[in-house]
N, C-alpha and C positions, 0 to 999 in steps of 0.2 A: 350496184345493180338494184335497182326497183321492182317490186314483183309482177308488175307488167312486163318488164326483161326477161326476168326469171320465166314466166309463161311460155315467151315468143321463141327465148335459148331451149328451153326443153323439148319445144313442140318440131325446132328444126334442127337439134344436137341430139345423140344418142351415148357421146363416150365423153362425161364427166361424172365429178364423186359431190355429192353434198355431204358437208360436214356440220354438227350439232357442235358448238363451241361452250363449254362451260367454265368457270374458275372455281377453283374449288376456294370456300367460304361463299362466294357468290349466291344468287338466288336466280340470275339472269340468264338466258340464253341466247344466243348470235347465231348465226347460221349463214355459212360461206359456202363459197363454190368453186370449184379449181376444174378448169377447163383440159384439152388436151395437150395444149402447150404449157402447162403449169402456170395460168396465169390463175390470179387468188381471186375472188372479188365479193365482196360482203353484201349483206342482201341490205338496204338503204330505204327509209323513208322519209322526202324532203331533205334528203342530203344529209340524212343521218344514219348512225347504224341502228338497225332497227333491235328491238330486245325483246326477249319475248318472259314471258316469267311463270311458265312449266313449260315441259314437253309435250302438253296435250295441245297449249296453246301453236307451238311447231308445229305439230304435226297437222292441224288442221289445213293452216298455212300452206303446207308442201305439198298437201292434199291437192288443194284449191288448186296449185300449178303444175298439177299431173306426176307430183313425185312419189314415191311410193318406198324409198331406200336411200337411208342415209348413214353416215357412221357419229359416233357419239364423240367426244374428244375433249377431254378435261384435262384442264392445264393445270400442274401443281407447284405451284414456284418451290418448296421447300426440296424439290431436287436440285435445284439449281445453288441454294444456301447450302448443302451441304455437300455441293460438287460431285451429285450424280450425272452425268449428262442427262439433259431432256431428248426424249426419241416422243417428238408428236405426230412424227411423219412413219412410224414403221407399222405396216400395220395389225401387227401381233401381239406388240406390248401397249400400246396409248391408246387402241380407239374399239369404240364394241358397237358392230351390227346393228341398227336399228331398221325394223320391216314393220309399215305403218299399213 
């Protein structure tokens, strides 16, 4: 989804989550969107996924496209090496509130 997408989906949908995607060692950010059908879709430019490289640089971003709430979500793979299950979908243990 291209942020001209992102604009035109906001400006006529009211009930989806933006989500902030980080890795932990990373430095980069991604930023998806999951609709009401659980459909995922990465935010793209030129057919790539776009990166952003802080949160201020997002938040301008989501600004620009009328968003104003998103959740944060950092993936840790070392739960998976040591055979914790990963929960990136619950939303009490993996992801924290962000209001821009």
């Amino acid at each position: 989804m291209e942020l001209k997408e992102l604009k035109q989906f906001v400006a006529s949908h009211d009930n989806f989550e933006i989500r902030v995607i980080t890795h932990s060692g990373s430095r980069f950010y991604q930023v998806e969107l999951e609709d009401v059908e659980g459909e995922r879709h990465m935010l793209m430019q030129r057919n790539k996924p776009m990166l952003f490289r802080s949160l201020d640089d997002v938040y301008l971003e989501l600004k620009r496209a009328g968003i104003h709430r998103a959740y944060l979500v950092q993936h840790v793979p070392q739960d998976e090496v040591i055979g914790r299950d990963a929960h990136y979908s619950a939303p009490l243990t993996s992801r924290m509130p962000l209001v821009f």
